[in-house]
C-alpha positions in Angstrom: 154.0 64.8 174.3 151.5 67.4 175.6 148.2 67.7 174.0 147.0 70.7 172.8 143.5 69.9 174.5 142.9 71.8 177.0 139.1 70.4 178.2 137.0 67.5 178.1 133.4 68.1 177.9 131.0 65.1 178.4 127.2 66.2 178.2 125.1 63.9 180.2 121.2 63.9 179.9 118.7 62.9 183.0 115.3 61.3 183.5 113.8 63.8 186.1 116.2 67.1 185.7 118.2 69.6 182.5 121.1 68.3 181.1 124.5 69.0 182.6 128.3 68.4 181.3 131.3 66.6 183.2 134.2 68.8 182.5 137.6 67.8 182.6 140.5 70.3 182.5 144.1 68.9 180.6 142.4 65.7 180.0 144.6 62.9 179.7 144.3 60.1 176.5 142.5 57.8 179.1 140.2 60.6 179.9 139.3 60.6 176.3 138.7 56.9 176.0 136.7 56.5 179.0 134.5 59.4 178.2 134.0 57.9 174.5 133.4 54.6 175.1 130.6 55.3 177.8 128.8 57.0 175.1 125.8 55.6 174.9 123.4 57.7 172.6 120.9 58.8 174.7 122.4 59.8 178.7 126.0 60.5 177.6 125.2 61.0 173.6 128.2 64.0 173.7 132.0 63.9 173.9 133.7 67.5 173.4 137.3 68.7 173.0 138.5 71.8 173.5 142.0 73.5 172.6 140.5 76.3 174.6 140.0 77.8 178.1 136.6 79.3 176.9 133.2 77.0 176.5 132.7 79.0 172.8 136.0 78.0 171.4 136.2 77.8 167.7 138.2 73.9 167.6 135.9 72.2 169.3 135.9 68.3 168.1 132.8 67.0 168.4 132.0 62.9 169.4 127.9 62.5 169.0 126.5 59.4 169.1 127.4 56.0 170.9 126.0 51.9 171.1 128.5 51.5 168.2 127.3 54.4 166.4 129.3 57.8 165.9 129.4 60.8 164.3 132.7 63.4 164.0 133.3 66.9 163.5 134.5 70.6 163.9 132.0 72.8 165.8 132.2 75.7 164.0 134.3 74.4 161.1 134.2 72.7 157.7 135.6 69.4 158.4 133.6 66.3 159.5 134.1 61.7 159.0 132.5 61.0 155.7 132.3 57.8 154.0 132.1 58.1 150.3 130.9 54.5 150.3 127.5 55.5 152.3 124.6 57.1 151.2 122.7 60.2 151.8 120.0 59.0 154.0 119.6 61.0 156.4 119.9 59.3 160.0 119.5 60.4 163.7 121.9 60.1 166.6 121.2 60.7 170.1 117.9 60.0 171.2 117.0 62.4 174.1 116.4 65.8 173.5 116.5 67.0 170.3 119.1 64.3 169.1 121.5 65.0 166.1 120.6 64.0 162.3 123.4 63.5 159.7 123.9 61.8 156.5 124.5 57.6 156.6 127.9 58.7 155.5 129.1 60.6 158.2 128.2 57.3 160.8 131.4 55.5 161.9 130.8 52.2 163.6 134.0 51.1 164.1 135.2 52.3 167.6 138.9 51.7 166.9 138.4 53.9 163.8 136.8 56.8 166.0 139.6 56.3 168.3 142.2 56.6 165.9 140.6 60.1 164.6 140.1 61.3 168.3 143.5 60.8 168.9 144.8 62.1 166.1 143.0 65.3 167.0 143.5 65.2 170.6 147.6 64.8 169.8 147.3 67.8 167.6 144.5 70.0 168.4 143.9 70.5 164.2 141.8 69.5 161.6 144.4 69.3 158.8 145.2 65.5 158.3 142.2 64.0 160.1 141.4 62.8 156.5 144.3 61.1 155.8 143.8 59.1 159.0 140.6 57.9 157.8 142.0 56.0 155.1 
């Protein structure tokens, strides 16, 4: 099966020099794995995916996060993890730069878990049913 994903953006954050991104064009599921699980929070503290050509695309699935802490979510969209379980406490991710804040809910820390949403996404390129996969 061909995924709809069409690149693999991996922001990476330096010492001494601006940020850049690692691009990868028709990434394949290893890409994706890789990429993730060298998250780290602070030098690679972004995973992208995009069922587009262009850098502004609308789908964009968003990894922030990593050390066993993640967050998911549509770029422009509604959808994002939650965990009805967790609270409301508000929680940063990402520690260079500006970093990312987000509810307690929305942290997974179970990598298999964010795999198993990633690749549901990256084997469909849609949002519908991401929730279901949660469960």
């Amino acid at each position: 099966m061909t995924s709809p994903v069409r690149q693999l953006t991996a922001i990476r954050y330096h010492h001494d020099r601006p940020w850049d991104a690692e691009s990868t064009t028709t990434p394949g599921w290893d890409d994706v794995v890789t990429a993730i699980r060298r998250m780290d929070d602070h030098f690679y503290p972004i995973v992208q995916l995009n069922c587009s050509e262009r850098d502004d695309g609308e789908t964009i699935f968003n990894v922030i996060g990593g050390n066993g802490r993640f967050a998911l979510f549509h770029m422009m969209g509604d959808w994002q993890y939650s965990d009805s379980a967790g609270s409301d406490e508000e929680v940063r991710l990402w520690t260079s730069n500006q970093g990312y804040f987000c509810a307690q809910r929305n942290i997974l820390t179970d990598i298999d878990k964010v795999l198993t949403i990633v690749k549901a996404y990256y084997e469909t390129g849609s949002y519908a049913g991401l929730d279901s996969v949660v469960v």
